[in-house]
C-alpha positions in Angstrom: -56.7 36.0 34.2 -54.0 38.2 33.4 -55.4 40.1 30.6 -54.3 43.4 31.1 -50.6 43.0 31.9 -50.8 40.3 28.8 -52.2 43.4 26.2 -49.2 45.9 27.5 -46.4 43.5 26.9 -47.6 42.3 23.4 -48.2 45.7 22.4 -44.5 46.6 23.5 -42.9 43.6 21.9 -44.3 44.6 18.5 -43.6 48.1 18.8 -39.7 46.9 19.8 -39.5 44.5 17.2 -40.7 46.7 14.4 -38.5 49.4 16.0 -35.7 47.0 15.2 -36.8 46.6 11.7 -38.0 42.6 11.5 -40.7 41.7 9.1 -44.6 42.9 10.6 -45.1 39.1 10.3 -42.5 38.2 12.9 -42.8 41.2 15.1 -47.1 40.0 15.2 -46.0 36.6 15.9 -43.5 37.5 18.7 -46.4 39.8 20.4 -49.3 37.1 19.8 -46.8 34.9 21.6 -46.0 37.1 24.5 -49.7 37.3 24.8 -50.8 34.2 24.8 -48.0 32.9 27.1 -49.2 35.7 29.5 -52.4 34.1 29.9 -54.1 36.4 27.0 -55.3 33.0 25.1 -58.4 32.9 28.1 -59.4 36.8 26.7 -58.9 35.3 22.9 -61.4 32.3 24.2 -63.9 34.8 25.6 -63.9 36.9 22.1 -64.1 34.2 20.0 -67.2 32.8 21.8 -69.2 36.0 22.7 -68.0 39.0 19.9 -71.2 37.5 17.9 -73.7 38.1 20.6 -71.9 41.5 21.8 -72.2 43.1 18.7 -75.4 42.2 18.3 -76.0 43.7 21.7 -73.9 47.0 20.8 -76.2 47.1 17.5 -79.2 46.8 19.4 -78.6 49.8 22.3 -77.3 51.8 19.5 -80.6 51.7 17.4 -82.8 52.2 20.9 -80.0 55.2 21.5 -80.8 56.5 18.3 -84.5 56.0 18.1 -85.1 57.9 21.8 -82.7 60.9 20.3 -85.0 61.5 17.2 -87.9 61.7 19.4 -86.3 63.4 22.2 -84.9 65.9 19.8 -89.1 66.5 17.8 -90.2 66.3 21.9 -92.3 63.6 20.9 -94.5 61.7 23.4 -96.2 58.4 22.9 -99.5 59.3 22.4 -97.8 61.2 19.1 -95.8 58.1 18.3 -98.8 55.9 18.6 -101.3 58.6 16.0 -98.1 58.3 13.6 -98.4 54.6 13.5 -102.3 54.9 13.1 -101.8 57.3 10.0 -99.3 55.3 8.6 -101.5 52.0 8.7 -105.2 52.8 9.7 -106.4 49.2 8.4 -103.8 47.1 10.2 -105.2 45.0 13.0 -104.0 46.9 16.3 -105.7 44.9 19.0 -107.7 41.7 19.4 -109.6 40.8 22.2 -109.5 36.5 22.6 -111.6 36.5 24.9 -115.1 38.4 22.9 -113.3 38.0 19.5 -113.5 42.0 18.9 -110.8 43.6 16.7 -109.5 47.2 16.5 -107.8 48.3 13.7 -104.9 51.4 14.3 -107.9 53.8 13.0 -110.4 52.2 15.1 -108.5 52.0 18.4 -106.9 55.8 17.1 -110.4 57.3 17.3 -111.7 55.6 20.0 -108.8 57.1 22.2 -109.8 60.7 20.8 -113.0 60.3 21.6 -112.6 59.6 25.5 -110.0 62.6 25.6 -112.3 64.9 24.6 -115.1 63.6 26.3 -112.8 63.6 29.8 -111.3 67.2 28.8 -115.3 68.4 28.7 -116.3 67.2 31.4 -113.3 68.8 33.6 -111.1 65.6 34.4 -108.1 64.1 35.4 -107.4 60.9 35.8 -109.5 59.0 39.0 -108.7 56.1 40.7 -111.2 53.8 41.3 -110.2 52.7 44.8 -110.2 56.0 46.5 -113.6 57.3 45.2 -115.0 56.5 48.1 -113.0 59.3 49.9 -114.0 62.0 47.3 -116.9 62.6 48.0 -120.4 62.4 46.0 -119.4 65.0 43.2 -117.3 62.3 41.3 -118.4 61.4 38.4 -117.6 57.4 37.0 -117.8 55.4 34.0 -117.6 51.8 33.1 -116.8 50.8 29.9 -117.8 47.1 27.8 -121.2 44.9 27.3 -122.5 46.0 30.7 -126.2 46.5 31.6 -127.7 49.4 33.0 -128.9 47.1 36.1 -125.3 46.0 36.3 -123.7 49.5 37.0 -122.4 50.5 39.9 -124.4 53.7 42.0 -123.6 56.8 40.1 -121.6 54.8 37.1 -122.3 55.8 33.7 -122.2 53.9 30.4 -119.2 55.2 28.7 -119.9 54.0 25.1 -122.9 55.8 24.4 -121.2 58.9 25.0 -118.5 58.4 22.8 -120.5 58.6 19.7 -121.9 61.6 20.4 -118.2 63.1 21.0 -115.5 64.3 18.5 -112.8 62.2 17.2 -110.4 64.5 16.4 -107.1 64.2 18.2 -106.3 67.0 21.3 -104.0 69.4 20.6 -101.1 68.6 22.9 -100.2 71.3 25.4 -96.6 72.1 25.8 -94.8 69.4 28.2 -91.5 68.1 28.8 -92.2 65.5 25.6 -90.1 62.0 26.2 -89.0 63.1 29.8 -92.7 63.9 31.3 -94.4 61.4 33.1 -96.9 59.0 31.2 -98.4 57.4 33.9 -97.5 55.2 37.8 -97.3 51.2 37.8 -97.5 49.8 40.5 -94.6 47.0 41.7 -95.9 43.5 42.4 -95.2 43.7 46.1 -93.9 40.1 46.5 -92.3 40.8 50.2 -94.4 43.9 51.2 -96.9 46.5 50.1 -96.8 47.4 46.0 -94.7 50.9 45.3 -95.7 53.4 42.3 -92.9 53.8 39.8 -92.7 56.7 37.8 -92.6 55.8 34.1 -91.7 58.8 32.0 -92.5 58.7 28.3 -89.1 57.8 27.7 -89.1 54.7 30.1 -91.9 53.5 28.1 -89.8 53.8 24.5 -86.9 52.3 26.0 -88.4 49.0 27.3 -90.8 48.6 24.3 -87.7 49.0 22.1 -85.3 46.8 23.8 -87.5 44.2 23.8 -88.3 44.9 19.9 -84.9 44.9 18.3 -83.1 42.6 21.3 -85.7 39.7 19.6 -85.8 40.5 16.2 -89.3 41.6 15.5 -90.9 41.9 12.8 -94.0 44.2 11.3 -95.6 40.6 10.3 -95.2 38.8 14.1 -98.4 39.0 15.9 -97.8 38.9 19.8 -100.4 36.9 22.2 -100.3 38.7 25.8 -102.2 37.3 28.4 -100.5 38.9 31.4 -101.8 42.2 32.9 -102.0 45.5 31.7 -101.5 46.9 35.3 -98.0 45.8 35.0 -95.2 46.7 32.8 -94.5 43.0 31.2 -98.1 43.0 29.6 -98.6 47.0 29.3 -95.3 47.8 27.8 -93.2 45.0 26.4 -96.0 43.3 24.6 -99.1 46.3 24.1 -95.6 48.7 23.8 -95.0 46.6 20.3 -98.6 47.6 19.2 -98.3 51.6 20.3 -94.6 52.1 19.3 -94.3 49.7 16.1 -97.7 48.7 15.1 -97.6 45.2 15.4 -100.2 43.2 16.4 -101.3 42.2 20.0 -103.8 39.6 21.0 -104.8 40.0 24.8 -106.8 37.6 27.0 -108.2 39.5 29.9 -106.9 35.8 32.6 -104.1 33.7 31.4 -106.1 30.4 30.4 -103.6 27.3 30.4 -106.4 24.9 28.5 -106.8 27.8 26.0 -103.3 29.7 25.5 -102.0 27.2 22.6 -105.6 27.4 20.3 -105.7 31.2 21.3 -102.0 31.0 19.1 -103.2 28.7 16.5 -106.4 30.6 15.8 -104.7 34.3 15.9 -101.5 32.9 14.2 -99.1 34.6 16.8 -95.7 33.8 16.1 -94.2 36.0 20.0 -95.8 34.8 22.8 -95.6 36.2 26.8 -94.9 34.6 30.1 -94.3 35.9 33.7 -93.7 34.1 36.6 -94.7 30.2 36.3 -96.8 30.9 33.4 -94.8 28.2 31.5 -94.9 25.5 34.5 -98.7 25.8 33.8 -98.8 25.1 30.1 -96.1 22.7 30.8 -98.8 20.7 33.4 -101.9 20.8 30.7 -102.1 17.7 28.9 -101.1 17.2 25.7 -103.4 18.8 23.1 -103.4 18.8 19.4 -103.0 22.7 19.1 -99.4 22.5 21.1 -98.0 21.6 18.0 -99.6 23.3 15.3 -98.9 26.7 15.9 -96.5 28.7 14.3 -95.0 30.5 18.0 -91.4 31.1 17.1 -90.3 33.1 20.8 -91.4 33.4 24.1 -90.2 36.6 25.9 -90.7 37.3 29.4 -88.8 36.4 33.2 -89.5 33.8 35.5 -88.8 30.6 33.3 -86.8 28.2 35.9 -84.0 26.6 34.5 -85.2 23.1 35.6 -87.9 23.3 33.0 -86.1 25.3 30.4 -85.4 22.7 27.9 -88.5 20.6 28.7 -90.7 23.2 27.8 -88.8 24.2 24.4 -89.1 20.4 23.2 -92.0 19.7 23.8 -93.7 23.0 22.8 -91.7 23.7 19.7 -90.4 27.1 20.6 -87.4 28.2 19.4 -86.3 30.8 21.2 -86.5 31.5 24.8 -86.1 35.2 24.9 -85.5 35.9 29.2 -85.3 39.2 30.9 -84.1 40.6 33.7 -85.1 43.6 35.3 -87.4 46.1 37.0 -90.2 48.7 35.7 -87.9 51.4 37.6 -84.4 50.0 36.8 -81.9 51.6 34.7 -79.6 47.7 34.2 -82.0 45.5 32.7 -80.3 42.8 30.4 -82.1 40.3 28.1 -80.8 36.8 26.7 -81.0 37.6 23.3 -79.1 34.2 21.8 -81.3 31.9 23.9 -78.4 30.7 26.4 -80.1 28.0 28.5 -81.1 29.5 32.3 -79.4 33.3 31.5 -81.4 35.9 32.2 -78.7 38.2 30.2 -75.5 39.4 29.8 -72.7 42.3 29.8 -70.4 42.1 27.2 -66.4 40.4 28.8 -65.0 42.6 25.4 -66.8 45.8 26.0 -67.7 46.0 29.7 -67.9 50.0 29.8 -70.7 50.2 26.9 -73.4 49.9 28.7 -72.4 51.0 32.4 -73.6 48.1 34.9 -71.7 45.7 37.5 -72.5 42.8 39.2 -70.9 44.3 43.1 -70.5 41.9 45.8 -72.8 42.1 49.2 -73.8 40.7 52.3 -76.0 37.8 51.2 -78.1 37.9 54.4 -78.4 41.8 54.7 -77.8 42.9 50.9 -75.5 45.6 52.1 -72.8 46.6 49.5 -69.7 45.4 50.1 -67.0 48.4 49.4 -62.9 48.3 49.4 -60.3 50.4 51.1 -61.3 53.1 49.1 -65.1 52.8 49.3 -65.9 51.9 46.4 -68.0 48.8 45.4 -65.9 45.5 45.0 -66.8 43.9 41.6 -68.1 39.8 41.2 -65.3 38.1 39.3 -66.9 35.0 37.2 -68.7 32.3 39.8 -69.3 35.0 42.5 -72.8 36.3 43.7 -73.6 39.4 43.6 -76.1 42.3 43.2 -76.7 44.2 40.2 -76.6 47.5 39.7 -76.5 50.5 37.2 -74.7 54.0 37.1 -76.7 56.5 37.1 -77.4 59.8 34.3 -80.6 61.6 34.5 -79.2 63.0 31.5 -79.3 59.8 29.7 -82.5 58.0 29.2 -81.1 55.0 28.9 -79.3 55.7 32.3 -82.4 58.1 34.1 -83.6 56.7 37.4 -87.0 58.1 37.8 -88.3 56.6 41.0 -91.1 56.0 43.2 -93.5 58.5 44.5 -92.3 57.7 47.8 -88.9 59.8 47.8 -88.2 57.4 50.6 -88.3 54.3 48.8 -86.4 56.3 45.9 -83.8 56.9 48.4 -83.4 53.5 49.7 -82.6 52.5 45.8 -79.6 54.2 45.1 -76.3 54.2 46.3 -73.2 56.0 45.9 -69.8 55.8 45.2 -70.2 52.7 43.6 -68.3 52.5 39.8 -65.8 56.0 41.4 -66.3 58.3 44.0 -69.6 60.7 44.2 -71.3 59.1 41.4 -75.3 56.8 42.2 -76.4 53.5 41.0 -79.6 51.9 40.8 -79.6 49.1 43.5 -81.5 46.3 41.2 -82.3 43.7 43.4 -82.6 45.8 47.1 -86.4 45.5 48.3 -87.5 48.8 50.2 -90.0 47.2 52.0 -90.4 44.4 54.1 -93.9 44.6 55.1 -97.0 42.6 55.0 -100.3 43.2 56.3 -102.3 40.3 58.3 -105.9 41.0 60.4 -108.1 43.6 59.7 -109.8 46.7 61.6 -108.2 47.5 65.0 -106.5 44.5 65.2 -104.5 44.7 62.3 -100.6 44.8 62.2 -97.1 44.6 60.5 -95.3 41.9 59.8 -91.6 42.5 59.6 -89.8 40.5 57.9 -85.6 40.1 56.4 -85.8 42.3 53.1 -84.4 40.1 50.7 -82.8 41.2 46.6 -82.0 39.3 43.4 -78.6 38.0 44.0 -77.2 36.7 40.2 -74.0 35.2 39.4 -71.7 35.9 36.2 -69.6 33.4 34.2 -66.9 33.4 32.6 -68.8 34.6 29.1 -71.1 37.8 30.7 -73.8 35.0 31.2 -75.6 35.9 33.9 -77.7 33.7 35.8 -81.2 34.4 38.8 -79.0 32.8 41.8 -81.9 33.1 45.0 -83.2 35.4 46.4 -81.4 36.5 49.7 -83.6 34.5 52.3 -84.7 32.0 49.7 -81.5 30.1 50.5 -81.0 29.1 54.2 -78.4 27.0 56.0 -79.3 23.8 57.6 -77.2 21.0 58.9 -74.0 23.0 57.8 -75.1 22.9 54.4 -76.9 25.5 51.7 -80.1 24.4 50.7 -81.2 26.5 47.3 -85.4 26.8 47.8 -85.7 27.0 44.0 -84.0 24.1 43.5 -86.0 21.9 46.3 -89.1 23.5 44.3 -87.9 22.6 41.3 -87.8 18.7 42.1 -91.3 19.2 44.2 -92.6 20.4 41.2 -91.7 18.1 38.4 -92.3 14.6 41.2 -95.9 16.0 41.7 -96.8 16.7 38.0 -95.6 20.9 37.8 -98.0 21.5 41.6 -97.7 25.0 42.7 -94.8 24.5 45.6 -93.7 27.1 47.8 -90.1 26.0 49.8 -88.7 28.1 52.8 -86.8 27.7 55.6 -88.6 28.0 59.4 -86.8 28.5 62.6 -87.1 25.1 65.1 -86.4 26.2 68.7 -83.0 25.2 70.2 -82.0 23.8 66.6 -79.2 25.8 64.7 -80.0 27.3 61.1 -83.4 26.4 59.9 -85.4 23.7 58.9 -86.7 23.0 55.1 -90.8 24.1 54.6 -92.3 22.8 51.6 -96.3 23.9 50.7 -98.0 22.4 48.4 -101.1 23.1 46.5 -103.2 19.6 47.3 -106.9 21.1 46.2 -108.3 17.3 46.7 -106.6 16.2 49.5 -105.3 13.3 47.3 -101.4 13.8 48.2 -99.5 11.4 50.2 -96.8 12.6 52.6 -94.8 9.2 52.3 -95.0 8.2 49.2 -93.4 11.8 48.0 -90.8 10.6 50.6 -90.0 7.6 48.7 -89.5 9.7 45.7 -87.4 12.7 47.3 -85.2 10.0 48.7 -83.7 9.4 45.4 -83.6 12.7 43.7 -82.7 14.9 47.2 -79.5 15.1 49.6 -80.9 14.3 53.0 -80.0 18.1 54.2 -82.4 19.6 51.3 -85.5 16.8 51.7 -88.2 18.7 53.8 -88.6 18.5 57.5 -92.1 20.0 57.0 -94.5 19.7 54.9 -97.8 21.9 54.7 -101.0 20.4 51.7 -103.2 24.0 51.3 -105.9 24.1 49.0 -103.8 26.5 47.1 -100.4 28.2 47.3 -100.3 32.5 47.3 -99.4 34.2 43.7 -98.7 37.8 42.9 -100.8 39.4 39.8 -97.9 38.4 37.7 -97.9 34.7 38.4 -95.1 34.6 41.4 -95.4 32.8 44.4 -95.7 34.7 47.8 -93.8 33.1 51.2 -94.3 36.1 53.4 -97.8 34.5 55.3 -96.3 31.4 55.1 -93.1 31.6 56.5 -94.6 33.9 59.6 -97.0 30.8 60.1 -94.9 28.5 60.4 -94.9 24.7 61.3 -97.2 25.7 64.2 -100.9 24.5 63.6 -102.8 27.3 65.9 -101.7 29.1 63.4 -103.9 27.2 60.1 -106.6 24.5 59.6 -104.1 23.5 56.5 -102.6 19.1 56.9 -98.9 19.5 58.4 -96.7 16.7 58.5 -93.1 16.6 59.8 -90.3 14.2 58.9 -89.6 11.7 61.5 -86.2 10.6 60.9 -85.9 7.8 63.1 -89.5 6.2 61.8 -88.3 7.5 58.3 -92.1 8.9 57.2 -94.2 11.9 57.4 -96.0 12.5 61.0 -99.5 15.0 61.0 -98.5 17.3 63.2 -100.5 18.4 65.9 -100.3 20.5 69.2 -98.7 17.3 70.8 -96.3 16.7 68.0 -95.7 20.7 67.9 -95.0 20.6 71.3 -92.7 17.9 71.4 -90.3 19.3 68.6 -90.0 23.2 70.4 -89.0 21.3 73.4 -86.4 19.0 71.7 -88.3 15.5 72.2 -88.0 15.2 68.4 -84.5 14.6 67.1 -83.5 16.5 64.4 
């Protein structure tokens, strides 16, 4: 697309033509004409079909801009954003809990927040973590808080309740800080390929992805928000209680996501936002069909995760109107949203005005993730339909831009790169894992498992769509050909009634590329290896049908609802290595074989044609 070269000449042929002293009408004419027949008429295609959303995206980062200024400028923090909200509606429902049916109004939850500061500031605190108290020592004091008897507590665990109402409610006096740029508080990553890291959220961090998420889906004061997902992550803590604390909406939170109960939790409650993570909706989408799917009045459903293959499905036949997918990390300074519901995008950045907000899709080494750079070093942008890694320039001056970390300076390190938009500047590395470790055994005769780090690779079209490609190592080569693992789990999936499925590639001995892995959740053993054959016959090119298949009781998730492969694809195909059914594809019989130690034996040495 010549663009560019397109703009200079009709610019110059309407400067020349007016020069000459012909009518503006002609000269505008002559230059549209110079531009289109220079191959501008592809640019005029891209404005005409994305200026609506990229205004609405320029409005949005300008409000969240302006919003973080004002309190940046009063060195506001959220705690003082959060007791603003309370004064300004004491009586509005703040939080509900689903589960027990217990509300807190803004006042309510305002001076029950007071009460355990000054309770902890008496009693000489700061924050303890519960799962090293153990190592210090016999002088900590802890507390447990809810409908817990005494018999119930823990050695040395006090009833926190009863000594709130003997404490004042009266808010703390806030000590002088660094307001929006001081740290709130850690959260910890999900650790899908290796051990969870602590990111550094900074009060500003917290604003930014609350607010994002507010004006980039149109809330309102009047939607009530139904969050099931947990608080120990940023998805549940700060996108959906974020709306409650920064804007004083109203959440409802269920402790456990409950498929059977998440629709009457939103009829009852009357949320009109609703929260998914991870397969959330490939749950709901499995329940069957109740009365309360379709008499609630849930107008969006925000969140990441939500695979393409059952995009529409679950829109039609829960009602929802607007799919409202994210992309990006609790640390990351490049997330994008899909704020006009484009089917499978996980966001965009704007064709018109790519500079606004300062991130690029770079090209990389699919199997190592290192950044591919030109003659002059610098990263080599993804034109439309080419893969790539996201990333995001760098300003700790900006908190919009501000790349606050890990606690590990290492894995901060391993994050950013530079010299990647012009020389000496840093980016945030979006979809880079810093750790490719798992843990398997215990006591002496524990140890690590190494395995390829994998990253987010997306790809752009022509519009700024952007779209969740693989995962580097997701996709593996075999028979000559690519075979997408979310796409083989995709078709598992929906053939075996939404069935957790985890799809990987394993390593055959003597056979080039790898060999497709499918596990599948089978809790009742009821699952038959040939008749799914049948099935993936017709919907499945022969290259992407699994040459092994392994029926577990149930398949490994993350906190947040994603699927873990790291045990699984150590293990293998090899049977010392679980008591879980294998079966291997026998092409020349054309069915599913168990596979034992004689079978197991016979592929490594090559008896078995594959």
């Amino acid at each position: 697309m010549r663009t560019p070269g397109a703009c200079s000449a009709s610019v110059a042929s309407l400067v020349l033509l007016w020069l000459l002293g012909l009518p503006w009408t002609w000269s505008t004419a002559a230059a549209l004409g110079v531009y289109v027949g220079g191959g501008g008429w592809r640019f005029l295609r891209i404005v005409c079909k994305t200026a609506r959303r990229d205004l609405f995206g320029l409005s949005v980062l300008i409000r969240v801009r302006l919003e973080l200024r004002r309190h940046q400028r009063a060195r506001h923090t959220i705690p003082q954003i959060f007791q603003a909200v309370a004064r300004q509606q004491p009586e509005h429902l703040a939080l509900v809990d689903a589960g027990s049916g217990t509300c807190w109004t803004f006042a309510q939850l305002d001076a029950y927040s007071n009460a355990v500061a000054n309770l902890f500031r008496q009693l000489g605190f700061v924050p303890a973590v519960a799962e090293v108290s153990g190592q210090l020592g016999k002088s900590l004091v802890k507390f447990c808080s809810g409908d817990l008897r005494p018999e119930g507590l823990l050695p040395d665990t006090q009833l926190l309740d009863p000594l709130l109402k003997e404490t004042s409610t009266a808010p703390l006096a806030q000590p002088p800080g660094k307001g929006m740029d001081d740290r709130l508080f850690y959260i910890y990553t999900s650790g899908t390929t290796g051990l969870p890291k602590a990111a550094i959220v900074v009060h500003s961090r917290y604003y930014r992805i609350a607010a994002f998420g507010h004006h980039s889906y149109r809330m309102q004061a009047t939607d009530v928000i139904y969050d099931c997902l947990p608080l120990y992550h940023s998805a549940g803590n700060i996108v959906g209680v974020g709306q409650c604390l920064i804007y004083g909406l109203t959440v409802v939170l269920r402790k456990k996501f409950s498929a059977s109960r998440f629709w009457e939790d939103c009829v009852k409650y009357n949320c009109t936002v609703v929260q998914y993570i991870g397969e959330i909706c490939r749950y709901l989408l499995k329940q069957p069909v109740r009365e309360a799917e379709g008499q609630h009045c849930v107008r969006l459903a925000v969140g990441n995760g939500l695979r393409p293959a059952i995009w529409e499905e679950f829109t039609e036949r829960f009602g929802v109107r607007q799919i409202g997918e994210f992309y990006g990390a609790t640390e990351c300074n490049c997330s994008i949203a899909n704020m006009d519901g484009k089917v499978g995008a996980c966001g965009f950045n704007s064709r018109i005005l790519p500079h606004v907000y300062p991130i690029r899709l770079v090209k990389v080494n699919e199997d190592t993730m290192e950044l591919l750079r030109d003659a002059q070093g610098l990263c080599i942008p993804c034109q439309a339909g080419e893969p790539g890694l996201l990333v995001g320039q760098i300003n700790q001056q900006d908190p919009l831009r501000r790349f606050d970390g890990y606690i590990s300076e290492s894995a901060t390190s391993k994050k950013i790169a530079h010299s990647v938009f012009r020389k000496g500047d840093s980016a945030y590395l979006s979809g880079v894992q810093t750790m490719g470790v798992g843990c398997r055994g215990g006591g002496l005769s524990s140890y690590l498992l190494f395995s390829p780090l994998p990253g987010d690779v997306l790809v752009m079209d022509e519009l700024g769509y952007m779209y969740f490609r693989d995962r580097s190592g997701d996709t593996f080569r075999w028979r000559g050909e690519n075979v997408s693992t979310t796409e083989v789990e995709g078709v598992l999936s929906r053939l075996l009634g939404q069935t957790d499925v985890a799809v990987y590639g394993v390593a055959v001995p003597g056979v080039e590329g790898k060999a497709g892995m499918a596990a599948i959740a089978d809790p009742h053993g009821q699952l038959s290896p040939n008749a799914l054959y049948q099935e993936l016959q017709k919907v499945l090119a022969p290259y992407a049908q699994p040459i092994f298949l392994r029926l577990l009781p149930q398949v490994d998730t993350t906190g947040t609802f994603k699927i873990q492969k790291t045990r699984l694809q150590h293990e293998g195909f090899d049977p010392r290595q679980t008591s879980d059914r294998l079966f291997f594809l026998d092409l020349k019989q054309g069915h599913y074989l168990p596979l034992d130690q004689s079978v197991y034996t016979r592929i490594c040495s090559g008896a078995f044609s594959l």
